[in-house]
KEMARDO-279782 format. One record per residue (C-alpha): chain; x, y, z. Coordinates in steps of 0.001 Angstrom, whole numbers, plus 500000, padded with zeros to 6 digits. Example, Ala and Ser with C-alpha at 12.3 -4.5 7.8 and 13.67 -1.06 7.14 Angstrom:
# KEMARDO-279782
REC  chaine      px      py      pz
REC       A  512300  495500  507800
REC       A  513670  498940  507140
# end
This chain:
# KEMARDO-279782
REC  chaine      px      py      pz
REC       A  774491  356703  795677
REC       A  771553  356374  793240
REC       A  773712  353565  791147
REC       A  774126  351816  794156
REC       A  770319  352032  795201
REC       A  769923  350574  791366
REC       A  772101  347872  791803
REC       A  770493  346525  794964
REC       A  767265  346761  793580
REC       A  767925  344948  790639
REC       A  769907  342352  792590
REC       A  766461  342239  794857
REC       A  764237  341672  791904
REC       A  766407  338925  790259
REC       A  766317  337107  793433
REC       A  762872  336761  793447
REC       A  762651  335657  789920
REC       A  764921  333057  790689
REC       A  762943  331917  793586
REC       A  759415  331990  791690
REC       A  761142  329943  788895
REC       A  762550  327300  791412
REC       A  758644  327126  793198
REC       A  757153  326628  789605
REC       A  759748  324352  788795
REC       A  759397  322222  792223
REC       A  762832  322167  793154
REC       A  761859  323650  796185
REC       A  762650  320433  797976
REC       A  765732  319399  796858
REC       A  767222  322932  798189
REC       A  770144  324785  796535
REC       A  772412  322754  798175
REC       A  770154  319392  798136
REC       A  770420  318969  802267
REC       A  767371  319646  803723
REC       A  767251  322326  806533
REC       A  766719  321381  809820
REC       A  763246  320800  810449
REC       A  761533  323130  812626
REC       A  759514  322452  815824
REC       A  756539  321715  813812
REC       A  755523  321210  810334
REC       A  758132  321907  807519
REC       A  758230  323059  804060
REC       A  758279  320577  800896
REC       A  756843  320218  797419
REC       A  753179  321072  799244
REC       A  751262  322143  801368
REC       A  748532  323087  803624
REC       A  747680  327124  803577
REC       A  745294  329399  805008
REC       A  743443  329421  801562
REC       A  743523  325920  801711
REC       A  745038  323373  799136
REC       A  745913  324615  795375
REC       A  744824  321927  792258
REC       A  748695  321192  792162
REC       A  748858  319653  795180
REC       A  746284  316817  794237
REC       A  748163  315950  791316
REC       A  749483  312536  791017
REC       A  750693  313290  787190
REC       A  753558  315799  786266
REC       A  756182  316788  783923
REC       A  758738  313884  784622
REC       A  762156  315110  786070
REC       A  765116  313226  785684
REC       A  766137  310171  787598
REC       A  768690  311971  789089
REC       A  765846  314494  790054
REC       A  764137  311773  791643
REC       A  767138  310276  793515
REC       A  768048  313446  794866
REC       A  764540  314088  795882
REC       A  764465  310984  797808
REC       A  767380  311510  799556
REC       A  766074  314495  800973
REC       A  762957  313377  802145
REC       A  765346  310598  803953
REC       A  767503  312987  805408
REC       A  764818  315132  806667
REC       A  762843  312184  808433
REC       A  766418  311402  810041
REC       A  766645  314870  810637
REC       A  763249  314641  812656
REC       A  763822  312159  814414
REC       A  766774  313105  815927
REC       A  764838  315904  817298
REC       A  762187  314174  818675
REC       A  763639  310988  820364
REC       A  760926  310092  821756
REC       A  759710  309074  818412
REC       A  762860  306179  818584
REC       A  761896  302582  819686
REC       A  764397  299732  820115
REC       A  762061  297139  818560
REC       A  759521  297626  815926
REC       A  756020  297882  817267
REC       A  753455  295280  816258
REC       A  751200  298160  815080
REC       A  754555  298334  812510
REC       A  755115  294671  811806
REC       A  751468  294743  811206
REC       A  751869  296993  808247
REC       A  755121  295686  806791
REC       A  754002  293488  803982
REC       A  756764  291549  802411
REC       A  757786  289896  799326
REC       A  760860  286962  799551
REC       A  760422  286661  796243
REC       A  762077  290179  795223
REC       A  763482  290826  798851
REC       A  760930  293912  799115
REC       A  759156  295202  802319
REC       A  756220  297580  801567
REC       A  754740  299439  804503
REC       A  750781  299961  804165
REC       A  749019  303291  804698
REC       A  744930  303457  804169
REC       A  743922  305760  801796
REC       A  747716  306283  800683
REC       A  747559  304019  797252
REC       A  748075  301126  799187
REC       A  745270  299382  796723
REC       A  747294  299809  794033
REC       A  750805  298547  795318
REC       A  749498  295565  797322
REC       A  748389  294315  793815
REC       A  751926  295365  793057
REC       A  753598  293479  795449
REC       A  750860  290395  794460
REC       A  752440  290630  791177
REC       A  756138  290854  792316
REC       A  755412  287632  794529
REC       A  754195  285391  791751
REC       A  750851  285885  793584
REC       A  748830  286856  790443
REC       A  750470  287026  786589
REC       A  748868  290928  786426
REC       A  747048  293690  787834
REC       A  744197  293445  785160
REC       A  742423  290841  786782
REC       A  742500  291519  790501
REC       A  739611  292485  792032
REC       A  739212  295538  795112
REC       A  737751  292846  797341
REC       A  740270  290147  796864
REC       A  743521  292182  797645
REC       A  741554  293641  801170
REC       A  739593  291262  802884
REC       A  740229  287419  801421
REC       A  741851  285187  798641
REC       A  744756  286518  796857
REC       A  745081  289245  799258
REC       A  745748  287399  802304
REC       A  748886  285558  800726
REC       A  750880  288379  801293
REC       A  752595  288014  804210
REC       A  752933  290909  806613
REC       A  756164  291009  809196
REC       A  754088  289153  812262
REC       A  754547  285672  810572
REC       A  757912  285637  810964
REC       A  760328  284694  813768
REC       A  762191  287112  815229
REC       A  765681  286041  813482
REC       A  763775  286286  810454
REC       A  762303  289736  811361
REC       A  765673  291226  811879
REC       A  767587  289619  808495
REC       A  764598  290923  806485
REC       A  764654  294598  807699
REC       A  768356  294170  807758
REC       A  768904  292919  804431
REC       A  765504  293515  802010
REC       A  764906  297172  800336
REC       A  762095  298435  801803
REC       A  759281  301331  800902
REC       A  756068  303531  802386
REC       A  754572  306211  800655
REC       A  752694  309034  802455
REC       A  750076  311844  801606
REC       A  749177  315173  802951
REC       A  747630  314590  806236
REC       A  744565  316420  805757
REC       A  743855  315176  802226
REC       A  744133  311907  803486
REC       A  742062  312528  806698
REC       A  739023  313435  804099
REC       A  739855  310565  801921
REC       A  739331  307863  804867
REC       A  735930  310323  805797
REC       A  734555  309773  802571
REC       A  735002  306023  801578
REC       A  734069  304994  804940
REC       A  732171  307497  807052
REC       A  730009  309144  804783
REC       A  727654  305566  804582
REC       A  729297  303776  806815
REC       A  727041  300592  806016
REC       A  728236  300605  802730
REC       A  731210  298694  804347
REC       A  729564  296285  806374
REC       A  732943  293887  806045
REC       A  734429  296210  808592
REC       A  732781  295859  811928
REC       A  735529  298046  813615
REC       A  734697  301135  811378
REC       A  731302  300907  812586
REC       A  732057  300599  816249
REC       A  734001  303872  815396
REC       A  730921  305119  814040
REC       A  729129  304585  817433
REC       A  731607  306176  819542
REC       A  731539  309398  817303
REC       A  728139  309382  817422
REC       A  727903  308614  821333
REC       A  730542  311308  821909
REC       A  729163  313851  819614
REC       A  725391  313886  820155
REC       A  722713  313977  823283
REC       A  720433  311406  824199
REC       A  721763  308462  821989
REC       A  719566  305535  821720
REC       A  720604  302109  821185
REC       A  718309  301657  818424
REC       A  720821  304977  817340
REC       A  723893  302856  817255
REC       A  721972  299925  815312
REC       A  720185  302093  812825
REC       A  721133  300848  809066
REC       A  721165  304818  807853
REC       A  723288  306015  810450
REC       A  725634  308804  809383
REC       A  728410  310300  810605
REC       A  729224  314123  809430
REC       A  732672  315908  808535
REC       A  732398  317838  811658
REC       A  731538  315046  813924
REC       A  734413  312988  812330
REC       A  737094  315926  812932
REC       A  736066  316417  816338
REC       A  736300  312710  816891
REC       A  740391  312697  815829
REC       A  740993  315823  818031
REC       A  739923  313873  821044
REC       A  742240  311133  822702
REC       A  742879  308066  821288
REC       A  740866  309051  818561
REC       A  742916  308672  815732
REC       A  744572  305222  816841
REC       A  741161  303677  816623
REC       A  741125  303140  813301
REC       A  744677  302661  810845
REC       A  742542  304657  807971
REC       A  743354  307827  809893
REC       A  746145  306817  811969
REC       A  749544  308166  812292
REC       A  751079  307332  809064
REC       A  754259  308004  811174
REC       A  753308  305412  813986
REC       A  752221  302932  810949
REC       A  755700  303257  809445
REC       A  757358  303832  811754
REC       A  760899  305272  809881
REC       A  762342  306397  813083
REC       A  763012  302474  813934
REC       A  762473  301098  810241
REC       A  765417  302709  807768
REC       A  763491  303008  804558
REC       A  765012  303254  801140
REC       A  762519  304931  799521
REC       A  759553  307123  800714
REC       A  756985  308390  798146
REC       A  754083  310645  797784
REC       A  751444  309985  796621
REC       A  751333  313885  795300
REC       A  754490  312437  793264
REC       A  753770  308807  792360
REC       A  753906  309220  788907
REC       A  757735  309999  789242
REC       A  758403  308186  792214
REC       A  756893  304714  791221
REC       A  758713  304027  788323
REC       A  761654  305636  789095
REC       A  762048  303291  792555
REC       A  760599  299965  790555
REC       A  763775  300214  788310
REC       A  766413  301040  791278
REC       A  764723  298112  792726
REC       A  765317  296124  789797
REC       A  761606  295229  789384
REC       A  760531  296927  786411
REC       A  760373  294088  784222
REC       A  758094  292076  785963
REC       A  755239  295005  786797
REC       A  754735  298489  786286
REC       A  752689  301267  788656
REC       A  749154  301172  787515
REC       A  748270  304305  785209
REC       A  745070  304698  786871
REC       A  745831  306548  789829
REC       A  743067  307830  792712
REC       A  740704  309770  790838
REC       A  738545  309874  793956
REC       A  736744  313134  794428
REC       A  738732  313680  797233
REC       A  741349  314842  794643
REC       A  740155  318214  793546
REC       A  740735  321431  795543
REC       A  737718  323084  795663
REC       A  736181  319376  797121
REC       A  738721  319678  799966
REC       A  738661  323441  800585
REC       A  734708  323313  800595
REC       A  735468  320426  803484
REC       A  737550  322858  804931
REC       A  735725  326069  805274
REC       A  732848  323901  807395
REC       A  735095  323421  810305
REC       A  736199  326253  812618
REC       A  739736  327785  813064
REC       A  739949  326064  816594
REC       A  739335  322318  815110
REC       A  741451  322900  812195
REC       A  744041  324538  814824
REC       A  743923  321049  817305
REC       A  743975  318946  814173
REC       A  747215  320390  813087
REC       A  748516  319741  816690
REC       A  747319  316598  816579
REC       A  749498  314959  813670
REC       A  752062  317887  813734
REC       A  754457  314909  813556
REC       A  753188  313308  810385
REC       A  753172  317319  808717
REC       A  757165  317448  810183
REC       A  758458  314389  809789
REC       A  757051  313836  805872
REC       A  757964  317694  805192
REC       A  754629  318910  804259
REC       A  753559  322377  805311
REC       A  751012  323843  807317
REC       A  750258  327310  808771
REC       A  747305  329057  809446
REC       A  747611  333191  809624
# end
């Protein structure tokens, strides 16, 4: 009896060494078997996540210990099976035509026969010079400038999927290898707070970010002026912002903190290839080679380092908002937590 009670505690303990080693090694999300589970009602489980103690310093990181390509590969397929995976549980997430919200983001190179899907505040600086470069735009990254691949110039030679015909639309998405990358929700929610809410007249080129700004501050405070809404210093706090995007219609306002599901749309658009932005540094040059592109550019080395990548900046964001906002905030883009397989519970 007591050498079987010693067996099946040492059987006990080596299991969880084995899963601590596979957590610290990240191969949490390729599974033993390398199909993902089926996703549950809500958020699922990948390489991070949110937590009741808030975010860890590894899930900010956009530089690891390279894995193998095959790592990579098998990563990706996961991710792809698991947003297939999602949507077949949530139909109503199907459409039979792209949405021009979609075709809106879907920037595409003839060139290389690449689609890229834009999300705010998800790198998408960084890879629309990319796809400049890939389209004979510009000769290299050095030289481009933040304001040129936005708002004018350079930037607005790429051509998103709304310039095309219809035939056209279909044989490109048909035939073209196409890509999005995604972020944890959350992360990215302070991200588009910070560059654009925080002053929001330091971005006077957007008009619709202030109107934004207006109806938080309409909806948020009492007795609003109008020399309130046309004040140079107005600011709009973390708390306002948050309570803004619990209320409806709030976060389709504004594409910086939209869906990044509705933007993409990969229940309608089959991707090949959907990165993180917790993972670029593996996923970027590991897709620009399957994509036989890696001669002509490479993923810029200088990744994000925006404050909003440090833990204890997000976790001090946070611990200012209340258990109900954060609660209705997680309803709120439970799809973009489920379908992109990034976790989030609250105890």
């Amino acid at each position: 009896m007591r050498s079987s009670l010693r067996w099946c505690f040492s059987m006990i303990l080596v299991s969880s060494i084995l899963y601590a080693a596979i957590k610290v090694t990240g191969l949490s999300e390729l599974g033993t078997s390398l199909t993902p589970q089926k996703p549950r009602e809500g958020p699922t489980v990948d390489d991070n996540g949110y937590r009741s103690d808030g975010l860890q310093q590894s899930d900010f990181l956009t530089s690891r210990p390279a894995h193998s390509d095959d790592f990579v590969r098998l990563r990706n397929e996961n991710r792809l099976r698991a947003i297939d995976t999602y949507c077949n549980d949530h139909t109503e997430l199907r459409r039979v035509n792209v949405s021009r919200t979609t075709l809106d983001q879907l920037l595409v190179s003839d060139k290389q026969k690449l689609v890229y899907c834009f999300i705010p505040k998800v790198g998408c600086t960084n890879w629309k010079s990319v796809m400049l470069v890939l389209d004979g735009v510009n000769q290299s990254l050095s030289d481009l400038q933040l304001k040129e691949i936005h708002y004018e110039g350079k930037g607005a030679q790429l051509r998103d999927l709304t310039q095309y015909s219809q035939a056209d639309r279909t044989r490109i998405l048909t035939t073209y290898k196409k890509f999005m990358y995604v972020r944890h929700p959350f992360v990215r929610l302070l991200s588009a707070y910070k560059n654009k809410f925080e002053d929001v007249m330091k971005y006077p080129v957007d008009r619709d970010l202030s109107k934004v700004a207006n109806k938080i501050i309409t909806m948020c405070r009492d007795n609003v002026t109008r020399a309130d809404l046309s004040a140079k210093d107005k600011h709009v706090s973390w708390r306002e912002f948050t309570f803004f995007l619990t209320s409806p219609g709030g976060p389709s306002s504004n594409e910086h903190f939209n869906f990044m599901h509705r933007l993409c749309d990969p229940c309608t658009v089959k991707y090949d290839f959907v990165g993180k932005l917790e993972t670029v540094a593996e996923d970027a040059p590991y897709m620009l080679r399957q994509f036989g592109v890696d001669s002509n550019v490479t993923y810029p080395s200088r990744d994000n380092f925006h404050e909003t990548n440090s833990s204890a900046i997000f976790n001090e964001a946070l611990r200012k908002l209340s258990n109900d906002t954060i609660s209705k905030l997680l309803q709120v883009y439970a799809h973009d937590f489920g379908m992109f397989g990034y976790e989030a519970h609250l105890n």
